[in-house]
N, C-alpha and C positions, 0 to 999 in steps of 0.2 A: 560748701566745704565743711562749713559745722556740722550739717548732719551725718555727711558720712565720717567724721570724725567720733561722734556721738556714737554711732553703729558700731566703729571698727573699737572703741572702748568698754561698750557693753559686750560684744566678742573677747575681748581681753578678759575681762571678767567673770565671764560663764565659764571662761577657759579655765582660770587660777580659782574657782568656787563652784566647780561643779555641783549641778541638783539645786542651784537660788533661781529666782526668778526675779529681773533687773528691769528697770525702765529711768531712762532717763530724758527728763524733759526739759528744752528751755525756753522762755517765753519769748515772744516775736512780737515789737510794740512795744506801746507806751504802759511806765509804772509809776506810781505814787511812789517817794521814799519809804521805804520801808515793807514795799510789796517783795512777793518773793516770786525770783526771777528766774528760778532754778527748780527743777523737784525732781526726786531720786527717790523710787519707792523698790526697795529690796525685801525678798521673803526668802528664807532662807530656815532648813530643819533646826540647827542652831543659832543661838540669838549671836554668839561671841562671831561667826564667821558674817554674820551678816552684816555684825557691823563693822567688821575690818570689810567688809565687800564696798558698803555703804562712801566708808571714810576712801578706801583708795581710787572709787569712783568721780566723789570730788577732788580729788588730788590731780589725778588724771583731766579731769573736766579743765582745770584752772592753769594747766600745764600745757595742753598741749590745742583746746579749741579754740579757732578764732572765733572770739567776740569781740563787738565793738559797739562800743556805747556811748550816745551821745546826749549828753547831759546839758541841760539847760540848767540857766540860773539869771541873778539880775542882769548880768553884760550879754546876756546873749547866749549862746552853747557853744560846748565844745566837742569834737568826737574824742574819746579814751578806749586807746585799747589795753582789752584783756591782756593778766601777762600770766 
């Protein structure tokens, strides 16, 4: 379900930014704190649309894909979902 949520987002985006070229990645597996769990690479003719392409890409990511993450620590783990 993430992924095709991830697809039908990057559609949203080509739509509203026509002529960028969008990828949006998220990682599957275990992270150190502080790894990065997410990667959004936009190119775009202009820097200013790319990056309103860029920002409303995470916005959208964190809005509407399910994730869920289960975090360990000293008691054990918990799952946390994405909101």
């Amino acid at each position: 379900m993430a992924l095709s949520e991830m697809a039908r987002i990057e559609g949203e985006i080509r739509g509203l930014w026509p002529g960028i070229s969008l990828d949006i990645v998220h990682w599957i597996g275990y992270l150190k704190i502080g790894d990065a769990s997410v990667v959004i690479t936009v190119a775009a003719p202009q820097r200013a649309e790319g990056f309103a392409a860029l920002r409303h890409a995470i916005d959208r990511l964190k809005e509407s894909v399910p994730i869920w993450k289960k975090e360990f620590n000293a008691d054990g783990h918990a799952w946390i979902e994405g909101s």
